[in-house]
N, C-alpha and C positions, 0 to 999 in steps of 0.2 A: 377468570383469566381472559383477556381480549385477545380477540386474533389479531394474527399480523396481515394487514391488507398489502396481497405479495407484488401486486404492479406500483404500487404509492412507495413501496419500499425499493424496489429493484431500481425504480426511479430518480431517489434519492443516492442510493447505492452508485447509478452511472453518473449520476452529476458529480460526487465527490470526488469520483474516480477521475472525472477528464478535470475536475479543478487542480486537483493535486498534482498531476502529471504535466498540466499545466507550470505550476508554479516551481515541483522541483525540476523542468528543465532551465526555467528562465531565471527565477527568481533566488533561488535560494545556491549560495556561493560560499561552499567551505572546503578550503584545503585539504582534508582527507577525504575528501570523494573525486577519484578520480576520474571514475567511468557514470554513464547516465543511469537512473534508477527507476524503473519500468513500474508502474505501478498495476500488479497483477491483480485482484481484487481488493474489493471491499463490503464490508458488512457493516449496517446502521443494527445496534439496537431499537426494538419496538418504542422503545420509548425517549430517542434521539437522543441519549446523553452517552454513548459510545460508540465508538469506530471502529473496528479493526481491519488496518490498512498492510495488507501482502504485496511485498516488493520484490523485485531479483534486479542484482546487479551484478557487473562482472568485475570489480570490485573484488580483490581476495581475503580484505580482511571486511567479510560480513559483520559481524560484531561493533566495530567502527564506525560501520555507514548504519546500522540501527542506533547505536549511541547518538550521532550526530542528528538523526529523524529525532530521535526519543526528545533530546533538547531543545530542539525546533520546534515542537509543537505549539506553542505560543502563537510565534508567529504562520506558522501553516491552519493553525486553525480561524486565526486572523483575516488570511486570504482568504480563505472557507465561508466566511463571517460576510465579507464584501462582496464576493462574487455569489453569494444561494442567497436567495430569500426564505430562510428555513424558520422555525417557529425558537430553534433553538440549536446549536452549532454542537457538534458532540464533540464529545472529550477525544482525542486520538490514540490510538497505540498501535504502534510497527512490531511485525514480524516477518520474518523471510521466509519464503515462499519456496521451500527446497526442490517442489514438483520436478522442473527440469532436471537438477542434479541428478536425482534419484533415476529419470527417465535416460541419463546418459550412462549411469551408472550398468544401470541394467544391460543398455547396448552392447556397452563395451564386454560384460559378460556372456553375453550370447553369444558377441562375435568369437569371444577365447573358445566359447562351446562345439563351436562350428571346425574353428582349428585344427 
């Protein structure tokens, strides 16, 4: 089994990350996203043939604004493609990034605790 060489990764990891963030504020223009789509990390397989890309948006129907990532990937992996000079452009897949929710969730319980 190869290691994973963790700064050649983390590397590639930020690069994806400011492309993407790049692309879906400027580039990528679809009627169901209403609000901008923060791209919270991302993770390269060792072996560049996957992505996984965590987003949060303010956006109430999450589900929609992944549907509308999930079909794009073509073209966002596209950008991807033009903008790195990588060996080999990975395949994409979105998920949302519930962190904060979960981080206000809890606030808001603490505060009723405090009450």
């Amino acid at each position: 089994m190869q290691k994973r060489n963790s700064f050649k990764y983390a590397r590639i990891d930020s690069e994806i990350k400011k492309t993407l963030q790049v692309v879906l504020y400027s580039k990528l223009k679809d009627y169901r996203i209403k609000n901008q789509i923060n791209v919270v990390d991302v993770s390269v397989s060792k072996d560049l043939s996957f992505c996984k890309v965590y987003i949060q948006t303010e956006d109430e129907d999450k589900e929609t604004v992944i549907k509308v990532l999930n079909n794009s990937k073509g073209f966002l992996r596209t950008q991807i493609a033009n903008e790195l000079n990588l060996r080999k452009t990975p395949e994409l897949y979105f998920e949302y990034d519930n962190t904060l929710d979960n981080f206000n969730r809890i606030e808001e319980l603490l505060k009723k605790i405090k009450e």
